[in-house]
PyMOL Python script that loads the backbone (N, CA, C, O; Angstrom):
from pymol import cmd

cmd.read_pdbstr("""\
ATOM      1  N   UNK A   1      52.791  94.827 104.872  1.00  0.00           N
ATOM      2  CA  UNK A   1      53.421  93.921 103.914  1.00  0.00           C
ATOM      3  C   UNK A   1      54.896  94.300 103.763  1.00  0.00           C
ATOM      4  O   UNK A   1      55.171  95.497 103.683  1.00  0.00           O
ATOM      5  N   UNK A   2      55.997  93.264 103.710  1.00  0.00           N
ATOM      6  CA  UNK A   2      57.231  93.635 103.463  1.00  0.00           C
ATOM      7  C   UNK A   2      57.546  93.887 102.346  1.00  0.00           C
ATOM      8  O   UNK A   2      57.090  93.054 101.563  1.00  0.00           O
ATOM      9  N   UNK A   3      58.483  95.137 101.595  1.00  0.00           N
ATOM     10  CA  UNK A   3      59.039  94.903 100.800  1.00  0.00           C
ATOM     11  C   UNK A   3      59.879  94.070 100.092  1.00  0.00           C
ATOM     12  O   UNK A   3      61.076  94.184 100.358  1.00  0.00           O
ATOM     13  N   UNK A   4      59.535  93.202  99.196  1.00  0.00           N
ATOM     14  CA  UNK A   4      60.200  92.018  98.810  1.00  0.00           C
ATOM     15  C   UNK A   4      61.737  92.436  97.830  1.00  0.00           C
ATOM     16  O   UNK A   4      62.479  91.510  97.502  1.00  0.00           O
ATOM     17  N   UNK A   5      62.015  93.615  97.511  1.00  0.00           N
ATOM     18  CA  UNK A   5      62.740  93.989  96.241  1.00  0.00           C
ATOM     19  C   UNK A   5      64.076  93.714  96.978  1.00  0.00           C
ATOM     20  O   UNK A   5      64.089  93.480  98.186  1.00  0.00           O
ATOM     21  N   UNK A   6      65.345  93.752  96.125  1.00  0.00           N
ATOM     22  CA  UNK A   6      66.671  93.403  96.936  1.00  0.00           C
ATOM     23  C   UNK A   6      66.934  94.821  97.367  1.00  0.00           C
ATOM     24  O   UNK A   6      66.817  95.830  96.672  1.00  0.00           O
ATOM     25  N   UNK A   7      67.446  94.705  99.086  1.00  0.00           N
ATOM     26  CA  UNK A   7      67.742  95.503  99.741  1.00  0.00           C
ATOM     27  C   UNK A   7      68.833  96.444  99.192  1.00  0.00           C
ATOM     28  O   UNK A   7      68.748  97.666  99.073  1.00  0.00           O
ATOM     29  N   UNK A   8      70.186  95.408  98.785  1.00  0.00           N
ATOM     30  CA  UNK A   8      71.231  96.306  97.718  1.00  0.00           C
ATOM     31  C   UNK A   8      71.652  95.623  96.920  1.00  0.00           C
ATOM     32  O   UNK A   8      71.484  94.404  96.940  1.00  0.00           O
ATOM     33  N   UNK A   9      72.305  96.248  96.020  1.00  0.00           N
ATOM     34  CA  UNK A   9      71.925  95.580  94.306  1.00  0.00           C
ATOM     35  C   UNK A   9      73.670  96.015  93.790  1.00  0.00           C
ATOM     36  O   UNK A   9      74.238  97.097  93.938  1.00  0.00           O
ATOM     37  N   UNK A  10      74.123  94.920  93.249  1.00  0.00           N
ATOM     38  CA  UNK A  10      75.806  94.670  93.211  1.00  0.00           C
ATOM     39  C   UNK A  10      75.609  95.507  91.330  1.00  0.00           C
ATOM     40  O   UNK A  10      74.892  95.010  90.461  1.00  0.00           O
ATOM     41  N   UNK A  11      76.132  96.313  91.214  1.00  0.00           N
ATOM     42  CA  UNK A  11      75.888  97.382  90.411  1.00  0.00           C
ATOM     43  C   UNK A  11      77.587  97.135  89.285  1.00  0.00           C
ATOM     44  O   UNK A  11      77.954  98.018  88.510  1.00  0.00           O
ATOM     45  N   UNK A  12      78.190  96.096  89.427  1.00  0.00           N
ATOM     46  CA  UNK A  12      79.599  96.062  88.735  1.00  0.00           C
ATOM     47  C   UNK A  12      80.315  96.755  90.073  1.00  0.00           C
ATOM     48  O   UNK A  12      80.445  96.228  91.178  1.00  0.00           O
ATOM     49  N   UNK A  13      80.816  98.313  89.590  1.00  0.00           N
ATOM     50  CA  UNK A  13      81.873  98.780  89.822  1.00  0.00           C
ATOM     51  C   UNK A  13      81.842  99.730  90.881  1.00  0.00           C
ATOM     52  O   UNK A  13      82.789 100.448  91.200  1.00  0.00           O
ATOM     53  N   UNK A  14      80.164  99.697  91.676  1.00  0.00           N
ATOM     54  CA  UNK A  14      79.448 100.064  92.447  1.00  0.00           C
ATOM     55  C   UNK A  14      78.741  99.109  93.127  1.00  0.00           C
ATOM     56  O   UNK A  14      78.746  97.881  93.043  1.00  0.00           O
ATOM     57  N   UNK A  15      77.715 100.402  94.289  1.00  0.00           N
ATOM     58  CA  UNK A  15      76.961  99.049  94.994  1.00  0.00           C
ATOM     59  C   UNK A  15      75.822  99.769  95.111  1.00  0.00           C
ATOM     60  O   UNK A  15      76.241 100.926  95.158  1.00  0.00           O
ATOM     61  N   UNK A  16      74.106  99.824  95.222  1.00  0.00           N
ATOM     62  CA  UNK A  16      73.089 100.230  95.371  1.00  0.00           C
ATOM     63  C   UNK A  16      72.266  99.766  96.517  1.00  0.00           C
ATOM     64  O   UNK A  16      71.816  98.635  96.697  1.00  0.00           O
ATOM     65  N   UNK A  17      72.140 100.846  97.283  1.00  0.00           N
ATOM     66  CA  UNK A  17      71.679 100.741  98.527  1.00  0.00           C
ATOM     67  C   UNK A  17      70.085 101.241  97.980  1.00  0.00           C
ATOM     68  O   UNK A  17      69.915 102.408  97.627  1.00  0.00           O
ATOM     69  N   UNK A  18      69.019 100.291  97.953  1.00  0.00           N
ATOM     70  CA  UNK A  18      67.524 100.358  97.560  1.00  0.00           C
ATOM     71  C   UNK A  18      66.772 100.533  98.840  1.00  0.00           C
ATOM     72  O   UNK A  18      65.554 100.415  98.707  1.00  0.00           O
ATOM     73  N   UNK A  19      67.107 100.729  99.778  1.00  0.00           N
ATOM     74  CA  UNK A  19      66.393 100.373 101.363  1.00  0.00           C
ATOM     75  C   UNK A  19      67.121 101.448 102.010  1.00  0.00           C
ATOM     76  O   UNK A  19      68.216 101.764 101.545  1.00  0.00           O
ATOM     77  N   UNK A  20      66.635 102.072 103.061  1.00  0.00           N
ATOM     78  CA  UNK A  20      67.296 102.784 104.264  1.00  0.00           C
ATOM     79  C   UNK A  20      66.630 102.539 105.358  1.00  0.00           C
ATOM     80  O   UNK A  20      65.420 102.697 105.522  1.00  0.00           O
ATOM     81  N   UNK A  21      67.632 102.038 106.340  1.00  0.00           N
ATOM     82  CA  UNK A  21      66.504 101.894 107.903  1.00  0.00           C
ATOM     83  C   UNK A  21      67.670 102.294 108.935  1.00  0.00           C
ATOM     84  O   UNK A  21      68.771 102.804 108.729  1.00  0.00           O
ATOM     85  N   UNK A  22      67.013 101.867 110.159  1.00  0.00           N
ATOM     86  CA  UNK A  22      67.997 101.587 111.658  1.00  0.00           C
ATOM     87  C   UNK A  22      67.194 100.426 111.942  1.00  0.00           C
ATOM     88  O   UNK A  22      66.049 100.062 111.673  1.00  0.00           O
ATOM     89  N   UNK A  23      68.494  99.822 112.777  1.00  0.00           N
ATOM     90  CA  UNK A  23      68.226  98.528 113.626  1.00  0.00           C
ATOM     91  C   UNK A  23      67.349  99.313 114.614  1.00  0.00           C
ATOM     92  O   UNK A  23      67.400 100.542 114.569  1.00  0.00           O
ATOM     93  N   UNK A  24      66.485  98.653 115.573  1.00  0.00           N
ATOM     94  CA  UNK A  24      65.629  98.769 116.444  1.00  0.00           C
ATOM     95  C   UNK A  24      65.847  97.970 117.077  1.00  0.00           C
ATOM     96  O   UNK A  24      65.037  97.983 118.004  1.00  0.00           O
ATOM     97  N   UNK A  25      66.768  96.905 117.190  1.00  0.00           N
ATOM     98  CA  UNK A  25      66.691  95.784 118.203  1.00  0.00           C
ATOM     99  C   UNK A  25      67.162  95.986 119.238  1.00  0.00           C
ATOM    100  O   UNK A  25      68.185  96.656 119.376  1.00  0.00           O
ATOM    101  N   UNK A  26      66.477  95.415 120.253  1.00  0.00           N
ATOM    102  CA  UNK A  26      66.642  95.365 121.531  1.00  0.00           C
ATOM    103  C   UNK A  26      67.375  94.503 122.191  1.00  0.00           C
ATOM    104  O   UNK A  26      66.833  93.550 122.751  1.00  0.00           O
ATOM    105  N   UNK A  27      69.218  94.761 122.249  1.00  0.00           N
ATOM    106  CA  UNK A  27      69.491  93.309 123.039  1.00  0.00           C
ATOM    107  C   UNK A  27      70.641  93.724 123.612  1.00  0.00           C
ATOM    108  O   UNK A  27      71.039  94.866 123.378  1.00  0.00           O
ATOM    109  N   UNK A  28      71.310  92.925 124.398  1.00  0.00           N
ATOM    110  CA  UNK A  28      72.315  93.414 125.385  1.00  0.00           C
ATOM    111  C   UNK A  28      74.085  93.227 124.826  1.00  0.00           C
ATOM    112  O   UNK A  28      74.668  92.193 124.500  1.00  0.00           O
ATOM    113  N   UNK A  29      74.463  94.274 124.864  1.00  0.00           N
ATOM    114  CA  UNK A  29      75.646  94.781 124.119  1.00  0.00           C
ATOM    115  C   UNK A  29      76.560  93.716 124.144  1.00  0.00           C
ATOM    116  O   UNK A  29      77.545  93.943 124.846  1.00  0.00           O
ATOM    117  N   UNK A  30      76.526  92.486 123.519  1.00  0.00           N
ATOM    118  CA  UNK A  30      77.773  91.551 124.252  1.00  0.00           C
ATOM    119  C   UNK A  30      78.291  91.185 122.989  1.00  0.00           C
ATOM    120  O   UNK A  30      77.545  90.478 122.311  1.00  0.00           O
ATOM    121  N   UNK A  31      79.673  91.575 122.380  1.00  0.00           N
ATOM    122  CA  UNK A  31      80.087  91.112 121.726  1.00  0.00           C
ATOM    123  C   UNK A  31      80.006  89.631 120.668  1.00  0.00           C
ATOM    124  O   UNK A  31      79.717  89.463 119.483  1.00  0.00           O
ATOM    125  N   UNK A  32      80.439  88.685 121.832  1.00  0.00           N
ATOM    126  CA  UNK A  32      80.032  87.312 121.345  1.00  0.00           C
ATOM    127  C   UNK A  32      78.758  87.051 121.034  1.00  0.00           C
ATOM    128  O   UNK A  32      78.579  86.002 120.416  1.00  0.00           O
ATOM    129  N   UNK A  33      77.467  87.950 121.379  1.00  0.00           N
ATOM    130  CA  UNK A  33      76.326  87.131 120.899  1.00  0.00           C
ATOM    131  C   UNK A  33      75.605  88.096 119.959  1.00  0.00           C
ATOM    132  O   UNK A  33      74.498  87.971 119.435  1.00  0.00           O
ATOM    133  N   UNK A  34      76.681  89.294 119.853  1.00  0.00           N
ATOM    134  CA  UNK A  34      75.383  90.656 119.025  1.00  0.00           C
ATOM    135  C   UNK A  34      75.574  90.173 117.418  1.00  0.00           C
ATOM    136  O   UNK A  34      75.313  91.171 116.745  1.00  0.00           O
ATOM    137  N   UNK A  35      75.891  89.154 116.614  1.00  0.00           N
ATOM    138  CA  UNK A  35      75.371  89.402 115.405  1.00  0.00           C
ATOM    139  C   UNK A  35      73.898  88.296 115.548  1.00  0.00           C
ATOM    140  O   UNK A  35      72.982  88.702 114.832  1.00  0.00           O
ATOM    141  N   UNK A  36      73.652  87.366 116.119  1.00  0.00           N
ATOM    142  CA  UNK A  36      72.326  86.881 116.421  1.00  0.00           C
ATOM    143  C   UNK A  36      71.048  87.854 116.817  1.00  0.00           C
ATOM    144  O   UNK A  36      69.861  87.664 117.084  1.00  0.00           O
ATOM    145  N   UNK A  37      71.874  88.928 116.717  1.00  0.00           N
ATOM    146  CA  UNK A  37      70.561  90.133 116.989  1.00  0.00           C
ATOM    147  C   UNK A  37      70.388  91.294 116.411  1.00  0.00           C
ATOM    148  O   UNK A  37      69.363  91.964 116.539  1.00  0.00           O
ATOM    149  N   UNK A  38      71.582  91.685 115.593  1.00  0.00           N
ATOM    150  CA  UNK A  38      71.365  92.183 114.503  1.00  0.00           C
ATOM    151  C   UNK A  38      70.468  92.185 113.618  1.00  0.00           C
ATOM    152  O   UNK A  38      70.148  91.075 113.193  1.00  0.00           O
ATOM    153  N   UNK A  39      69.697  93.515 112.988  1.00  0.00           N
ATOM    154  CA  UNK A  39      68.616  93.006 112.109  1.00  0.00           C
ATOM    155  C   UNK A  39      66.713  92.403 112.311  1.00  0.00           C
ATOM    156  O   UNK A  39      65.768  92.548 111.536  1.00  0.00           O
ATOM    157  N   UNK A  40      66.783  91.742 113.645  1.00  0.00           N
ATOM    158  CA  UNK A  40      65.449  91.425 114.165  1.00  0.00           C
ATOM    159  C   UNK A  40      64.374  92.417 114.266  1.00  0.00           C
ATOM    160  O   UNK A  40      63.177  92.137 114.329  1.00  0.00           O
ATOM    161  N   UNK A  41      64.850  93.528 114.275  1.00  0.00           N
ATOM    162  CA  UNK A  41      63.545  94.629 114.247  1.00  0.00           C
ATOM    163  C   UNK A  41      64.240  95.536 113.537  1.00  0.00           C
ATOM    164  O   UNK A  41      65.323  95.938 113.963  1.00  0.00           O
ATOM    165  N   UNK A  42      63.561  96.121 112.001  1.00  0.00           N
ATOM    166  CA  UNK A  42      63.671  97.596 111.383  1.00  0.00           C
ATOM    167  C   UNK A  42      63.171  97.765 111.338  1.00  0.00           C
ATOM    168  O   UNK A  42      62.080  97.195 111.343  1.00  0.00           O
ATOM    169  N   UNK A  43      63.802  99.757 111.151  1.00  0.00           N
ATOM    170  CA  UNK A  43      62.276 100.666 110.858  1.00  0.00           C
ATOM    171  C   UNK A  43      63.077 100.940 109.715  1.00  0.00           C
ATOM    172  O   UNK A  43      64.294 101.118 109.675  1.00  0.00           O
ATOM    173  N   UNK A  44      62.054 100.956 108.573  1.00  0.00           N
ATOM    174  CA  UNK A  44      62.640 101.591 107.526  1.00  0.00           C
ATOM    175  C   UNK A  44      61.977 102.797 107.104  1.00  0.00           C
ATOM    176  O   UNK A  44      60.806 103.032 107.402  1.00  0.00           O
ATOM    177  N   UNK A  45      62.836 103.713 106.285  1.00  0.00           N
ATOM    178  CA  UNK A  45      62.289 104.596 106.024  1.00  0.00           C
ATOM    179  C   UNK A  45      62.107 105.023 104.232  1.00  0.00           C
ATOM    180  O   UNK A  45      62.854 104.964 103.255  1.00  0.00           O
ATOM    181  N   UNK A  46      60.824 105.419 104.455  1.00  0.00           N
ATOM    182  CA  UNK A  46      60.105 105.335 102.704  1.00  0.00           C
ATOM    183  C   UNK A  46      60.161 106.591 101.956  1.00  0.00           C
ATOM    184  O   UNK A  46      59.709 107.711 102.195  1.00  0.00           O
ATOM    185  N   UNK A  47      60.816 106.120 101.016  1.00  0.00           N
ATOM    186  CA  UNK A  47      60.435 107.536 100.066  1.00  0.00           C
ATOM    187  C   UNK A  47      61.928 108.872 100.091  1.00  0.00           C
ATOM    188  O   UNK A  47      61.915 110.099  99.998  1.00  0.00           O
ATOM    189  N   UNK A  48      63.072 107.849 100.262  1.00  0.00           N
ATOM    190  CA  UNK A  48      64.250 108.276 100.841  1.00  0.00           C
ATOM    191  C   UNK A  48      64.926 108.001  99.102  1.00  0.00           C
ATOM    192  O   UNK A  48      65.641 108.874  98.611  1.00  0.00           O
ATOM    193  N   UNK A  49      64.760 107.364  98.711  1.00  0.00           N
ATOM    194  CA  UNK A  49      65.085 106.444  97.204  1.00  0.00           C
ATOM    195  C   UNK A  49      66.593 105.570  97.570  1.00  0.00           C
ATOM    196  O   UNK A  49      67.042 105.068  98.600  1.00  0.00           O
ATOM    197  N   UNK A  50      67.116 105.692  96.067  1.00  0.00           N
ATOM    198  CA  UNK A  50      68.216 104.817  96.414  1.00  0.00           C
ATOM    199  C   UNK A  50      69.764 105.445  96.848  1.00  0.00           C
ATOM    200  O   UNK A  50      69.914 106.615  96.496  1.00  0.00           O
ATOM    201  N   UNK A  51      70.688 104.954  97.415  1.00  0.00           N
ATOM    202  CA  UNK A  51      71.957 105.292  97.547  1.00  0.00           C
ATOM    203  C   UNK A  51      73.016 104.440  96.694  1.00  0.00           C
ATOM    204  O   UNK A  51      72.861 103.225  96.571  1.00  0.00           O
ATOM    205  N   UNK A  52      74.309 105.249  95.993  1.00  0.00           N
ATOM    206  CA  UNK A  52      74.973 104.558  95.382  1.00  0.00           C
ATOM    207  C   UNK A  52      76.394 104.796  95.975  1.00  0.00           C
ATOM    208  O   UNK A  52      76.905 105.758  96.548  1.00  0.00           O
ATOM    209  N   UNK A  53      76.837 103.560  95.623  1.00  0.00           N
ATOM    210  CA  UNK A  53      79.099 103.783  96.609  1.00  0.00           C
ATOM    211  C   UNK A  53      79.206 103.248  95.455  1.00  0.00           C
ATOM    212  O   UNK A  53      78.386 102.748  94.685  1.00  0.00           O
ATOM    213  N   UNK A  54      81.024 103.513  95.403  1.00  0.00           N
ATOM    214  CA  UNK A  54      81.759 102.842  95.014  1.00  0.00           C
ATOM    215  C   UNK A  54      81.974 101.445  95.702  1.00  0.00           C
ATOM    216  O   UNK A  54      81.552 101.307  96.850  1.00  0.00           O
ATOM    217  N   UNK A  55      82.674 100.288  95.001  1.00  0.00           N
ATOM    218  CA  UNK A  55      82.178  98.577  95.514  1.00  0.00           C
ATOM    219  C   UNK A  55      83.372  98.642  96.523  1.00  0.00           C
ATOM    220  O   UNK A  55      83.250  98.013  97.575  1.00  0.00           O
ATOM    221  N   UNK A  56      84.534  99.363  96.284  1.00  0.00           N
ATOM    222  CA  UNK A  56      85.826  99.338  97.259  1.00  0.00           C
ATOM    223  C   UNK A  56      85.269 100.223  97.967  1.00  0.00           C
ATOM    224  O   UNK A  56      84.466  99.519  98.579  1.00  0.00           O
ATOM    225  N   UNK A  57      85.080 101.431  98.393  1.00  0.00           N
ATOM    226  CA  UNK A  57      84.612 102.314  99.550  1.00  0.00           C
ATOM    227  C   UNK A  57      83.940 101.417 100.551  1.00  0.00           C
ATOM    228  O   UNK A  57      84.239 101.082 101.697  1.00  0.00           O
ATOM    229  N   UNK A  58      82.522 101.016  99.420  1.00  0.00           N
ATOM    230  CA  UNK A  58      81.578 100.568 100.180  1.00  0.00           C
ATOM    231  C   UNK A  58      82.418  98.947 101.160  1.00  0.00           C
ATOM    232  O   UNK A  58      82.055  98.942 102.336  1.00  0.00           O
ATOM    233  N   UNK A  59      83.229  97.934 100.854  1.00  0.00           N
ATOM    234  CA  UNK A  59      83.439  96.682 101.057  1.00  0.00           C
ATOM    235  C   UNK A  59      84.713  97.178 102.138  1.00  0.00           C
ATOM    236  O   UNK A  59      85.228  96.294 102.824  1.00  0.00           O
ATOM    237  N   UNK A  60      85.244  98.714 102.285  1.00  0.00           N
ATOM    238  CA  UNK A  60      86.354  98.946 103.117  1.00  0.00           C
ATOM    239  C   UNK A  60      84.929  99.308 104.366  1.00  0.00           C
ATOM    240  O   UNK A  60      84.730  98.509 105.282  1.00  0.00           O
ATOM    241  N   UNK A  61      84.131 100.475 104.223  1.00  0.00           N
ATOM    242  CA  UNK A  61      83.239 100.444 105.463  1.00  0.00           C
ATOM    243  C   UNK A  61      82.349  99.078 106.035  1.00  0.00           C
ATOM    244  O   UNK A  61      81.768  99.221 107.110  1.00  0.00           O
ATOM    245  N   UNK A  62      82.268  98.077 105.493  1.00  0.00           N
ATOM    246  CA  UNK A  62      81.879  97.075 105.928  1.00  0.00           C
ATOM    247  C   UNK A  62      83.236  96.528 106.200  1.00  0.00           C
ATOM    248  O   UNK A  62      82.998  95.611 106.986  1.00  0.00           O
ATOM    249  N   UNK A  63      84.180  96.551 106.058  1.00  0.00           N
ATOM    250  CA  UNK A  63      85.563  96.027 107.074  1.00  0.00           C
ATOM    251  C   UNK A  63      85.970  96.589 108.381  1.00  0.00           C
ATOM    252  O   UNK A  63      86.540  96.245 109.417  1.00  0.00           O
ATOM    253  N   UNK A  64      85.519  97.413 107.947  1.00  0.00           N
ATOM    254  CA  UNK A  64      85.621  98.603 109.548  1.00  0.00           C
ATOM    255  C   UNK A  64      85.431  97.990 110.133  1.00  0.00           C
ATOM    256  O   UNK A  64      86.334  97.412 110.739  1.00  0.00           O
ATOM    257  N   UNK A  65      83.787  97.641 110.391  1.00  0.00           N
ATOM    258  CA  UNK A  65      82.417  97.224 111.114  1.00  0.00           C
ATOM    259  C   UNK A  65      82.897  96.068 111.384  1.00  0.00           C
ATOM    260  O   UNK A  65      83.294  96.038 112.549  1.00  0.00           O
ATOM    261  N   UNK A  66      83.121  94.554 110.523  1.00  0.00           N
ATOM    262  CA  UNK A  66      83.151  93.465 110.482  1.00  0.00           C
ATOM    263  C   UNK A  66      84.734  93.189 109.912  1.00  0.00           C
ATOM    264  O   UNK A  66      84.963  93.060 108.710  1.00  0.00           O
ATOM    265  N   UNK A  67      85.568  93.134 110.739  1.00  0.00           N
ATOM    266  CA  UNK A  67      87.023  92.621 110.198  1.00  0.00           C
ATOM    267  C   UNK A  67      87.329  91.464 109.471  1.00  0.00           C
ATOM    268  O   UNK A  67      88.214  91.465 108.615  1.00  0.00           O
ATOM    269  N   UNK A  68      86.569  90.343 109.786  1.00  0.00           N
ATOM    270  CA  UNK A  68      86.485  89.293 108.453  1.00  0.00           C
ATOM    271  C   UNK A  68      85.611  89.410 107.356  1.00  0.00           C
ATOM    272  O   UNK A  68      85.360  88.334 106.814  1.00  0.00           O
ATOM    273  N   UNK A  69      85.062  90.429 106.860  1.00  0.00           N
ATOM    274  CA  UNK A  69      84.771  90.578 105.705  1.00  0.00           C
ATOM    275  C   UNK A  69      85.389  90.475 104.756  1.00  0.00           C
ATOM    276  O   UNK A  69      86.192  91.347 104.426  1.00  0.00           O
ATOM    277  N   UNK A  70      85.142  89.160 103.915  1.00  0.00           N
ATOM    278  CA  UNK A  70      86.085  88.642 102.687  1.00  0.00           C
ATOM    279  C   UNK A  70      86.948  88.148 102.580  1.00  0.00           C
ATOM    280  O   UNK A  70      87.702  88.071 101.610  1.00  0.00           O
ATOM    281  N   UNK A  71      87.025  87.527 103.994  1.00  0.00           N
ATOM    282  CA  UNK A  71      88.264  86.311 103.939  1.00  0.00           C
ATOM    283  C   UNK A  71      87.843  85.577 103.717  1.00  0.00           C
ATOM    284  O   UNK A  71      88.616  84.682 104.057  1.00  0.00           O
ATOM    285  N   UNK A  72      86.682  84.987 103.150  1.00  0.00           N
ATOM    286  CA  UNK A  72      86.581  83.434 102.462  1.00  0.00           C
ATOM    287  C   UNK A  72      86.377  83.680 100.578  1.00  0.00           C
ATOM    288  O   UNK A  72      85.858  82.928  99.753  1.00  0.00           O
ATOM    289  N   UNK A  73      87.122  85.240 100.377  1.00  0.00           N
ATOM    290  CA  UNK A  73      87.003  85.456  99.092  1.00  0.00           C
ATOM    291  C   UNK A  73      88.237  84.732  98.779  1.00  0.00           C
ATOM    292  O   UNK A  73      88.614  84.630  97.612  1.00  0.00           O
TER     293      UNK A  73
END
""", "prot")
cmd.dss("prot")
cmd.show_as("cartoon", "prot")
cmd.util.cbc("prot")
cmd.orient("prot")
């Protein structure tokens, strides 16, 4: 059965990471088509609890990763 609870939880002035996994997916490294495959298989891992960031830390390491993050803010 999946866990239904929210994965991370917008905390104000923070951010709460409720879930920990790795991708498992299996697909071929190609730029143009890897976010369609992102995500299709996790393993998560239980009993890890929760993680907390700051909302700027956390929204600069998701810019890293993804350079248009928050340009349609």
């Amino acid at each position: 059965m999946i866990n239904q609870r929210r994965m991370v939880t917008d905390k104000g002035e923070f951010v709460q990471w409720n879930r920990f996994g790795i991708d498992c997916t299996e697909f071929e490294p190609r730029e143009d088509i890897l976010p369609q495959y992102i995500g299709k298989n996790q393993k998560w891992f239980d009993g890890i609890g929760s993680f907390v960031f700051r909302k700027s830390e956390y929204k600069q390491c998701i810019k890293t990763f993804c350079p248009s993050f928050g340009t349609d803010n």
